[in-house]
C-alpha atoms as one frame of an Amber mdcrd trajectory, in Angstrom:
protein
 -12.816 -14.032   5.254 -15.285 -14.203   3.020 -14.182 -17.326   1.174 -14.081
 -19.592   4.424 -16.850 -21.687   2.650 -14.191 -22.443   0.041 -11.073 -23.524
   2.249 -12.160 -27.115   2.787 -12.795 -27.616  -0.740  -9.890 -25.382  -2.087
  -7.110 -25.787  -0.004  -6.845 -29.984  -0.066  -6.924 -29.843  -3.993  -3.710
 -27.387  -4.061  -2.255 -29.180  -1.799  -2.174 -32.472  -3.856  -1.186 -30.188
  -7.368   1.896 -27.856  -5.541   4.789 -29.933  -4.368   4.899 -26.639  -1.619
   2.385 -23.989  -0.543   3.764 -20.775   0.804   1.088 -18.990   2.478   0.329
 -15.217   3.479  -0.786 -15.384   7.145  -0.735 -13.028   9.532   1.178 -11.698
  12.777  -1.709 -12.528  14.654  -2.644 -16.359  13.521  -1.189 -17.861  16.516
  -3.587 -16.658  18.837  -6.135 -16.172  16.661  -8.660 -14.103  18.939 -10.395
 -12.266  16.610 -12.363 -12.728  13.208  -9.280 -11.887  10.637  -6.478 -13.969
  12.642  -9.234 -16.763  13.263  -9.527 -17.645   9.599  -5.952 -17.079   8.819
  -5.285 -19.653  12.004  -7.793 -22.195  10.061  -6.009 -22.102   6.483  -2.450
 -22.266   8.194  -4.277 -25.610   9.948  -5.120 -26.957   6.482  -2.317 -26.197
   4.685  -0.552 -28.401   7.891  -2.834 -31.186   7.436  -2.506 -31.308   3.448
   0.551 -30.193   2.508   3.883 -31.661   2.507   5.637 -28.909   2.296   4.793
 -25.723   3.400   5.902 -22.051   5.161   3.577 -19.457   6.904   4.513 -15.831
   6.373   3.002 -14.060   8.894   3.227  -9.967   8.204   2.355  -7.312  10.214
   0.535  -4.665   8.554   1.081  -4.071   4.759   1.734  -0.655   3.106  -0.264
  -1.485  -0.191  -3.365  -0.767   2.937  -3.008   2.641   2.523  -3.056   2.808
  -1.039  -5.478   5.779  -3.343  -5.625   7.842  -0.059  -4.502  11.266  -1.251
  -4.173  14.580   0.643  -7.133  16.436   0.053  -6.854  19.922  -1.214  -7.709
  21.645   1.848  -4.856  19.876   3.492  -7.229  18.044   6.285  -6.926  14.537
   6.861  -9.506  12.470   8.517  -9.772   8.547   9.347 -10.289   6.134  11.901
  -6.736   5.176  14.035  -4.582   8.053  12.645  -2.435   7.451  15.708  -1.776
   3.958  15.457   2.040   3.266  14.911   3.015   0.592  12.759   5.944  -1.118
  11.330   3.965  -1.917   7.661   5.993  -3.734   5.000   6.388  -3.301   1.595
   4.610  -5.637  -0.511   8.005  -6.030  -2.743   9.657  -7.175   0.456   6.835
  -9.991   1.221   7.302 -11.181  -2.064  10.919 -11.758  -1.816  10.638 -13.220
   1.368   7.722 -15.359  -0.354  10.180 -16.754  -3.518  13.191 -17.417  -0.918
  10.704 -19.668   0.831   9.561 -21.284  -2.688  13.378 -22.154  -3.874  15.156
 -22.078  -0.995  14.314 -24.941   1.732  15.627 -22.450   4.450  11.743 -21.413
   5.517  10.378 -25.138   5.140   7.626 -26.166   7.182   8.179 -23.086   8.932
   6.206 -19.905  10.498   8.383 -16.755   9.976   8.346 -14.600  12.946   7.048
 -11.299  12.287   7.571  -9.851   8.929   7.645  -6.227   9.447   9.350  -2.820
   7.420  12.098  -0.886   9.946  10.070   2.426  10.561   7.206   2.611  13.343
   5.405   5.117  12.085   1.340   7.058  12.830  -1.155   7.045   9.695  -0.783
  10.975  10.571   2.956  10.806  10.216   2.634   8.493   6.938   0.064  10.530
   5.248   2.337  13.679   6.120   5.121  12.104   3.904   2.887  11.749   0.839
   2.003  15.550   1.803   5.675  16.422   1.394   6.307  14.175  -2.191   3.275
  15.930  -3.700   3.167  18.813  -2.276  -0.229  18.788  -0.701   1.045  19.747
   3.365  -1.032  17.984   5.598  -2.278  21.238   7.853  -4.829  19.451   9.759
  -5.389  15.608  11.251  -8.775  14.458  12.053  -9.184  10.857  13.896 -12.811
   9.408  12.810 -14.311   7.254  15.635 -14.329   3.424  14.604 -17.788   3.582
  14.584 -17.914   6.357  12.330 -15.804   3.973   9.937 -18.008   1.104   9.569
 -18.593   0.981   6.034 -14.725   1.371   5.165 -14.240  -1.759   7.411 -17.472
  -3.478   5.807 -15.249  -3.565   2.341 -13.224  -6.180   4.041 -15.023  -7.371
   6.690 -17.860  -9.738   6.485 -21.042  -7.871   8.335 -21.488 -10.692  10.476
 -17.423 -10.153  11.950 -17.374  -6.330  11.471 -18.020  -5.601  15.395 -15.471
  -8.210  16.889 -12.600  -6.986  14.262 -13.567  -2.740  14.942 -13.443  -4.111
  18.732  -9.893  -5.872  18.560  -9.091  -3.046  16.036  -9.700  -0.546  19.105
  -7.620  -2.551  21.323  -4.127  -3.636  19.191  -4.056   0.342  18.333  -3.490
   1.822  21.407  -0.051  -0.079  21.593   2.605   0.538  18.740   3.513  -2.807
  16.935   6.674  -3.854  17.069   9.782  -3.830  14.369  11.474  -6.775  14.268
  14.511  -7.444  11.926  13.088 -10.436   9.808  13.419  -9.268   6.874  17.235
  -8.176   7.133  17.705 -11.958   8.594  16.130 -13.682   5.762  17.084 -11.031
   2.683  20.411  -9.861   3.996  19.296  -5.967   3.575  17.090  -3.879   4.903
  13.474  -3.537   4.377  12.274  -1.208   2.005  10.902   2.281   3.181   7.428
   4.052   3.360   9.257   6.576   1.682   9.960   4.133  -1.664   6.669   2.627
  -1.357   5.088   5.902  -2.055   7.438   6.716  -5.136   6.741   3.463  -6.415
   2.898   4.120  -6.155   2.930   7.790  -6.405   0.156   7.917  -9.577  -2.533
   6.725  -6.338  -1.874   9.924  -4.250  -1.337  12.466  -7.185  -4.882  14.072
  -7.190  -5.869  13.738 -10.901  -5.939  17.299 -11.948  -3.828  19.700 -13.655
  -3.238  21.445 -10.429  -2.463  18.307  -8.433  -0.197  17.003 -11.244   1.660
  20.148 -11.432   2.122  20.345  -7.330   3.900  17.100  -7.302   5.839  17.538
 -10.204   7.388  20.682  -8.824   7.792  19.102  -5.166   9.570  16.280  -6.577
  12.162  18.152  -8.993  13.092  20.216  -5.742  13.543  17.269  -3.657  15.614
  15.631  -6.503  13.325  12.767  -7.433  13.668  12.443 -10.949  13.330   8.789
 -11.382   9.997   9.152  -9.713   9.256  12.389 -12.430  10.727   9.847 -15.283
   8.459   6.775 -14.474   5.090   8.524 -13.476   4.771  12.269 -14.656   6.823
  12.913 -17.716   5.123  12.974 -20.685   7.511  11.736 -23.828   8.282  13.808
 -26.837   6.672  17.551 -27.995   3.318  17.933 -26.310   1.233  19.759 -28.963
  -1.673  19.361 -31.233  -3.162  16.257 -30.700  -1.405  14.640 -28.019  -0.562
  10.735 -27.593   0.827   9.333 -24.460   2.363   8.547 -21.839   0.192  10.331
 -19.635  -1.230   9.918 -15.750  -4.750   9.702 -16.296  -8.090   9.597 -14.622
 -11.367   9.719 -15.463 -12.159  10.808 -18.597  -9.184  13.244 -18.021  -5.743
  12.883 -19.446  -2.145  14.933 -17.774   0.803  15.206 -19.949   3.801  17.547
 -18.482   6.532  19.805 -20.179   9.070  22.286 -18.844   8.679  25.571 -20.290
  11.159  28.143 -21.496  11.396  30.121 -18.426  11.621  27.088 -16.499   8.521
  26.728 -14.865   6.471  23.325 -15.565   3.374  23.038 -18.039   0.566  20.379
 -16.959  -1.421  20.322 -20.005  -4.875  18.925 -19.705  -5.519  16.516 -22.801
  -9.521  15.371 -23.983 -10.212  12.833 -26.649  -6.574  13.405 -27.442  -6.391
  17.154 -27.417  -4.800  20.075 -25.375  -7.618  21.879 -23.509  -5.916  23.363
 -21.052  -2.488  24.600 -19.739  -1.585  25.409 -16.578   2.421  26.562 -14.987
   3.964  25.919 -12.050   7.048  26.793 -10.997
């Protein structure tokens, strides 16, 4: 939305480059009655006009949305549309559906019907499953007022569109979206969960200390997720003296973990390459 200035320019040159454009629409371009789905309706009419060969995916909502939104330590949760249910879909599974339309002509000069994941779920529900992987519990939901959430929607939103989209925004949440079973059609298995998505993005929702770093390490060893431990929280080698990688990091702080002798787990808090800290959890 706010590169519509571009699209006449843009779109007709990649069009005569790209033998075939496959495009990331939206659920909504069809009837394009507000802002978003307006300028998604316009590029899918450009890409028509230009293109000789070409396929439309249009998505429902995407889980990468709700990225770098942790629990906070008090366990209360606040935002605008907590209770909205969607069907979001993995951005892995958009991609996939994205190369089968590239080298496959099964999708050509096509719209896909709804691309959604197979769970209907709340924002409350989905931020009470990153709760449970990092062992922050949820205790407490707060639903912010859309007009409360203005400048989150201003981040995405051109000013001049930002009252039309909070006003369709109030009116597609009060009714659940639907799951539809593209993706199985098209991939031949099913889409991938909220569940994955998070364990695939888990450094985002680990709060970056050594208490929030310990927390999910011990919630995921008693849930059994060790390929989520291996990839994101488990420091490689002895941890002592001064301390190189791997580490999950932010700020000017660095995390790297160890399991201790009476089996409890050590979150060691490293500085300019040295310990500073130790903490245990067990």
């Amino acid at each position: 939305m706010f590169t519509e200035h571009s699209r006449n320019a843009v779109i007709p040159k990649l069009a005569a480059q790209a033998r075939r454009i496959v495009y990331l629409s939206a659920a909504g371009a069809e009837t394009h009655a507000d802002p978003d789905n307006a300028s998604h309706n316009r590029i899918e009419r450009l890409i028509r006009e230009h293109a000789k060969e070409w396929t439309f995916l249009r998505s429902g909502g995407h889980m990468s949305n709700d990225l770098a939104t942790p629990v906070p330590a008090d366990g209360v949760v606040r935002g605008p549309f907590l209770s909205w249910a969607r069907s979001q879909i993995h951005p892995k599974d958009l991609a996939a559906v994205g190369v089968h339309a590239l080298l496959t002509d099964d999708l050509l000069n096509t719209a896909t019907p709804m691309l959604t994941g197979e769970e209907l779920m709340t924002g409350a529900e989905r931020i009470r499953i990153v709760g449970e992987l990092v062992g922050r519990p949820v205790t407490k939901v707060e639903e912010v007022p859309p007009e409360q959430a203005r400048e989150w929607f201003l981040q995405w939103v051109p000013p001049q569109d930002v009252d039309a989209v909070l006003e369709t925004m109030k009116e597609i949440a009060a009714r659940p979206e639907p799951v539809v079973p593209t993706i199985r059609e098209i991939l031949g298995r099913p889409a991938t969960s909220y569940r994955e998505w998070i364990l695939d993005h888990l450094p985002a929702f680990v709060e970056p200390t050594a208490e929030g770093v310990g927390l999910a390490f011990a919630s995921l060893a008693n849930k059994g997720e060790i390929d989520a431990i291996t990839r994101h929280l488990l420091a490689a080698g002895q941890v002592s003296g001064p301390v190189e990688g791997p580490y999950l990091r932010a700020g000017g702080d660095r995390f790297a973990v160890r399991f201790t002798a009476d089996s409890t787990i050590g979150v060691y808090t490293v500085r300019d390459g040295r310990i500073v800290s130790e903490e245990r959890f067990s």
